[in-house]
N, C-alpha and C positions, 0 to 999 in steps of 0.2 A: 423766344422769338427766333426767324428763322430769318440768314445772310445768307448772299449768297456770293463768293468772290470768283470770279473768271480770271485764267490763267492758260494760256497757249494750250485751251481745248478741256480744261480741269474746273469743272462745278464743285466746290467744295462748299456742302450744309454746315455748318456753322451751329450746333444747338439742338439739330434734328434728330427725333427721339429721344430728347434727356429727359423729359416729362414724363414719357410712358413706363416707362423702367423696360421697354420689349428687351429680350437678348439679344438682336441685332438693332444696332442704330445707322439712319442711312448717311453717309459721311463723305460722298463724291460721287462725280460721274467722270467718265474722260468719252469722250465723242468721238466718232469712226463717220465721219461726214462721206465720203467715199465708199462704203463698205455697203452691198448689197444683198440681198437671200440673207440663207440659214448660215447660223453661227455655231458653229462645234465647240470640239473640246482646248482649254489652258493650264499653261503652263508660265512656271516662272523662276527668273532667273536672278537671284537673292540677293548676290553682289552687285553686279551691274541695276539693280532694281529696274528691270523691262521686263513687262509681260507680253507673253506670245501667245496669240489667238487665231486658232483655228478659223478664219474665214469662207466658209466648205462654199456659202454662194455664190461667193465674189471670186472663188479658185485663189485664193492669196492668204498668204500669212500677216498677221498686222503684229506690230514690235510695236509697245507701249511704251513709253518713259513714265515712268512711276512719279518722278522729283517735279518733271513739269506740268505731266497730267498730260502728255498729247502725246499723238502717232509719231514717234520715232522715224518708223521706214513700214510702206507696205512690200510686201515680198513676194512677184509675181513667180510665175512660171509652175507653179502647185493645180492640179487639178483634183478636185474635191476634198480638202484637206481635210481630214477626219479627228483622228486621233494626236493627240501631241502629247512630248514626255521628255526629259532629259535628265542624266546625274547629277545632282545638284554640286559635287565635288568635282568637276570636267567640263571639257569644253566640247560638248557636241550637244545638239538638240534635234532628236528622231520627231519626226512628218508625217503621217500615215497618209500615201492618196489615194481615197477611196477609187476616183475616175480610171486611175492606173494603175493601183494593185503594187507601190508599192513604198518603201520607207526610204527618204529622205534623208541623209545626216547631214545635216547643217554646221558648222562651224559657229561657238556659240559668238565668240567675238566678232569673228569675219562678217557674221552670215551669210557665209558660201558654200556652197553645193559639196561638198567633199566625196560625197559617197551615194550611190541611189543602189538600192537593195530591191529586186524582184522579188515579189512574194503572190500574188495572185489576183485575183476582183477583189473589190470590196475590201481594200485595207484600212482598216477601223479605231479601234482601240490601241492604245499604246502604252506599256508600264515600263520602267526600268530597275530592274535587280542587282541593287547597289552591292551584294556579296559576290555571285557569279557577273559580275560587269557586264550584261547584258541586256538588252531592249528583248519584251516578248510584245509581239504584233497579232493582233485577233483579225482573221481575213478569211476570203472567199465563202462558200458555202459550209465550210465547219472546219477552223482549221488555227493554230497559235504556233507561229513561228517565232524561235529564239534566232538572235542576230549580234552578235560583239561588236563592240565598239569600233572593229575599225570594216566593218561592214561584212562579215564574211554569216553562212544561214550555219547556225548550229545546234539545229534542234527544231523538231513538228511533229504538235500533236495533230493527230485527226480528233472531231469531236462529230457528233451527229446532226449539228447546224450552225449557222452563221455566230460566232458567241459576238455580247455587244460586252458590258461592262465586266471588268475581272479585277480580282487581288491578289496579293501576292503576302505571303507568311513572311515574318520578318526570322522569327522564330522556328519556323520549320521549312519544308521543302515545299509545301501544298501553295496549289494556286487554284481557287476558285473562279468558278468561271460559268455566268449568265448564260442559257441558251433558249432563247425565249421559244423559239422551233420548237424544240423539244418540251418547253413548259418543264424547263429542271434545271440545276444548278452543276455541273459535270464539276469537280472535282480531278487532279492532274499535279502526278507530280515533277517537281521539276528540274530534276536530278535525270530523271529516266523519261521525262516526256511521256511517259504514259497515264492515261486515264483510271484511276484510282476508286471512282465511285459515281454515283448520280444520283442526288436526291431532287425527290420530285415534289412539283408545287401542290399548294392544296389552299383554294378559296380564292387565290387570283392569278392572274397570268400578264404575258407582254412584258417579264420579267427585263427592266434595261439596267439603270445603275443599281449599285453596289457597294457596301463601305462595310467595312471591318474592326470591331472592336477584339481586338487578340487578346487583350489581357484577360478579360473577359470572357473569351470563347464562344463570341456571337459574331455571326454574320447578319446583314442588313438588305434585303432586296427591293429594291424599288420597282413597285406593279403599275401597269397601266389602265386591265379589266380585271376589273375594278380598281380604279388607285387605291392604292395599298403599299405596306410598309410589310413585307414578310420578317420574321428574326427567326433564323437558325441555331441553334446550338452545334457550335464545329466537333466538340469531341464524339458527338453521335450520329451528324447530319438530321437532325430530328427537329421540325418544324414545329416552336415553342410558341409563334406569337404572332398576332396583325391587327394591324391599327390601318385606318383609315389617313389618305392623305391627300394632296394637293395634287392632282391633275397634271397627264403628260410630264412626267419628270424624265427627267434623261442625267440628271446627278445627283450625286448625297454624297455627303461628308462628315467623316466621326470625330468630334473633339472628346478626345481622350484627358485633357485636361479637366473640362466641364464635364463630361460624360454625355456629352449630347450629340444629339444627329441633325444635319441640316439636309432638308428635303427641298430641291431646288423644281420647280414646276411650272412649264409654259402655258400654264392657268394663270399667271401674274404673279404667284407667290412664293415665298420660302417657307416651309414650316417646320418649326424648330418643336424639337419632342428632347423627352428627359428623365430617366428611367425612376419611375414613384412606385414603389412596394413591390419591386419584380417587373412590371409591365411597360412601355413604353407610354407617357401622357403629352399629350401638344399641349408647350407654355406659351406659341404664338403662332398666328399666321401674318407676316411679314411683305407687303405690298410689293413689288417688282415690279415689270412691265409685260404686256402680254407677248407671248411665244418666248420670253427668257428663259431657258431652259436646264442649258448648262453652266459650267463655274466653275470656282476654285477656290478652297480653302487653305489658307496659310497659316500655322499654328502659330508660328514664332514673330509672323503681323501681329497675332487677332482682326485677322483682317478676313472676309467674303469677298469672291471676285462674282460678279452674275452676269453674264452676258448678255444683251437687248437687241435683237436684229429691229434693225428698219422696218417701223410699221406706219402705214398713214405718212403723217409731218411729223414723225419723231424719228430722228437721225440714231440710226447704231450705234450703242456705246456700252461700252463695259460699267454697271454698276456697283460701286464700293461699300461695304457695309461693313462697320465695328463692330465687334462680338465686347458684347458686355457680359 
């Protein structure tokens, strides 16, 4: 039977999906009554439990309270905020504005402006390199600028187009990196900023997010012609595998615990895959809401962030989902 308790903006299911046995069960909502357009990329901030989302339509950052379930602060003055990222050991949290080209460093407590970093059009994607302390920003027409914490540019690669999703080796120097222009995945190391390699796609394209199983030595592309699930092998760059998937995705995320992938898609769904005799098999397709696209995966929650822009009479809001 399915409850439902309201709290200062917090739908919390009560029971939803214990039946099904699905890997994901859906387990709250927190509502963005104010928040308009497309909703980009999150991040989150472990101690203070606030999530911060990317509001690219509404040109605002929205700060979540995780405890009470509702908008903390929205956070004006951001024009088209793309990408987001932060240390999870520090107190700043980089901004990418796509509108202005350029990174933001927020003060995570304050949440005050501390720093604006120029970097070009189209400031995108955002990762942080918890060994070299440094933010890399994917901008302009092909191009990943590294930037230090206390704002200064210290490192650009050129790439041959606009890169969207990228990862970062924990284990090595290699940062991979989406370039759906080019229909390839450029390769970049990131010690010398320079471009290392380019493997190219085969069976689908519109190449956007990305997720990384290192132990393993697979990478994960998510396609959009055809949706599709590409898998790499990193020690060769050699296109091992594709599976069909869930429509318009713009993120995925690798649980390393489970060994599975979540395929986040503004077709309305997540679909959860999980590696059966070598190959990657879909254990579910997991209902959303339509255009959700992106998200956030917390390991040490068990916890799915999915994002829900404004559609019709259904109010923006971040949806929560248990990983079982």
């Amino acid at each position: 039977m399915r409850h439902a308790l309201f709290a200062a903006g917090l739908v919390l299911l009560i029971g939803a999906g214990r039946q099904s046995g699905d890997p994901l069960s859906r387990a709250g909502e927190i509502r963005m009554a104010d928040v308009q357009g497309r909703i980009d990329h999150l991040t989150i901030d472990p101690e203070g439990r606030r999530l911060f989302v990317a509001a690219l339509g509404n040109d605002t950052v929205e700060v979540l309270d995780l405890h009470s379930g509702s908008v903390l602060q929205s956070l004006r003055g951001f024009h088209e905020p793309q990408g987001i990222g932060q240390p999870l050991d520090g107190n700043l949290v980089g901004v990418a504005n796509g509108g202005s080209g350029d990174l933001v460093l927020l003060g995570r407590a304050s949440l005050r402006v501390l720093k604006t970093v120029a970097l070009g059009s189209d400031a995108d994607n955002v990762r942080f390199d918890a060994a070299a302390r440094r933010f890399y920003v994917g901008y302009g027409s092909g191009a990943i600028a590294a930037v230090t914490e206390d704002g200064r540019r210290a490192g650009n690669v050129q790439l041959p187009d606009h890169p969207e999703s990228f990862q970062l080796e924990s284990g090595g120097s290699r940062l991979f990196v989406n370039v759906p222009g080019a229909r390839a995945i450029v390769v970049v190391d990131r010690q010398t900023m320079q471009v290392q390699g380019r493997w190219p796609l085969t069976g689908a394209a519109a190449n956007y997010p990305m997720a990384l199983d290192e132990a393993a030595h697979r990478l994960f592309v998510g396609c959009r012609r055809p949706a599709a699930v590409l898998e790499f092998d990193t020690t060769t760059g050699t296109q091992v595998g594709v599976v069909p998937t869930v429509g318009d995705t713009d993120d995925m995320f690798y649980d390393a615990a489970r060994q599975r992938l979540y395929v986040i898609g503004g077709e309305g769904f997540v679909d959860v895959f999980a590696r059966r005799g070598g190959a990657l098999e879909r254990l579910a397709r997991v209902p959303t809401a339509a255009g959700a696209r992106t998200g956030l995966f917390v390991p040490a929650e068990d916890r799915l962030y999915v994002a829900a822009p404004r559609r019709g009479n259904a109010t923006a809001s971040v949806l929560i989902y248990s990983v079982r």
